[in-house]
N, C-alpha and C positions, 0 to 999 in steps of 0.2 A: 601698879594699875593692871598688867596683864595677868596678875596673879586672879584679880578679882575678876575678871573679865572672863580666864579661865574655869572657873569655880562659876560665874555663873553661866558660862554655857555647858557644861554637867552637868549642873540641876535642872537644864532646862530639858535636855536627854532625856534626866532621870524624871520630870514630870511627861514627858511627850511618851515614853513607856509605859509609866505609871496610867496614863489616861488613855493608851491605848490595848493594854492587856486586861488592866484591871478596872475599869468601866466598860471598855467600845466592845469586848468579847462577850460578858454578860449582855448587855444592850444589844449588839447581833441576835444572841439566843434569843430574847423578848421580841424583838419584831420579827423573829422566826414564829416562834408559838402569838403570836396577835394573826400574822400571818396565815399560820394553817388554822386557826381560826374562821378567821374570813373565808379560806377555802373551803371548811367544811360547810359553813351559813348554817340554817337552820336555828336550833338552840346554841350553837358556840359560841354567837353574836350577840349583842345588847341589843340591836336590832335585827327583829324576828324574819327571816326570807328563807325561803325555804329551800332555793335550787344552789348548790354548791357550783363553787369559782375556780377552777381549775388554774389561775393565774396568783391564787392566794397560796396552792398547795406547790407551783414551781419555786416562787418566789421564798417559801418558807424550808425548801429540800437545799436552793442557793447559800439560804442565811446559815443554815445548820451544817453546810457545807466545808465554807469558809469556816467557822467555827472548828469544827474535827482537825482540816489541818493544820489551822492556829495550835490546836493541844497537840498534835504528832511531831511539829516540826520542834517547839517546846520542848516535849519529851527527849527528840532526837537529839537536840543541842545537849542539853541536861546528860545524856549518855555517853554522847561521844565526845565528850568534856571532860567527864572521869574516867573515858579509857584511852585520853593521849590523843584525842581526833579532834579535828574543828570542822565545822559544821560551814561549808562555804556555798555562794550560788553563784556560780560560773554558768553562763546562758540559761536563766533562768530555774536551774535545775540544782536542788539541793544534792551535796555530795559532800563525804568526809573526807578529809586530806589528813594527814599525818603532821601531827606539829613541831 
């Protein structure tokens, strides 16, 4: 019984991953770009208004934000995985350690 118990709490990992890299990063990007949308207004909207929102273009610099180092910290592991390092957050702050 803890074999299965085991087994499925790694898939449930491996879907909490799966749903958070591979949907929630794309979906960041999209309410990034719906976002600088709205901030530009005018024609970038469905509906037509002409004065831009400066709360749509912080809001969409946040989401693209988070996004960038979603992929750098990604990439970081991905490197220092195949040159003998692990990718640790000791007080919030990514650093390699030697494995």
């Amino acid at each position: 019984m803890s074999q299965l118990w085991l087994a499925l709490q790694a898939g449930a990992q491996v879907l909490f991953a799966a749903l958070l890299l591979g949907a929630g990063l794309p979906a960041i990007f999209a309410l990034g770009m719906r976002s600088l949308a709205y901030g530009a207004g005018g024609t970038a909207e469905v509906a037509v208004e002409s004065k831009p929102r400066p709360v749509g273009k912080v809001l969409a610099a946040v989401c693209f934000g988070v996004v960038v180092v979603a992929i750098l910290l990604g990439i970081s592991w991905i490197v220092g995985t195949g040159m003998g390092y692990s990718l640790v957050f000791d007080h919030l702050i990514p650093t390699f350690r030697k494995k």
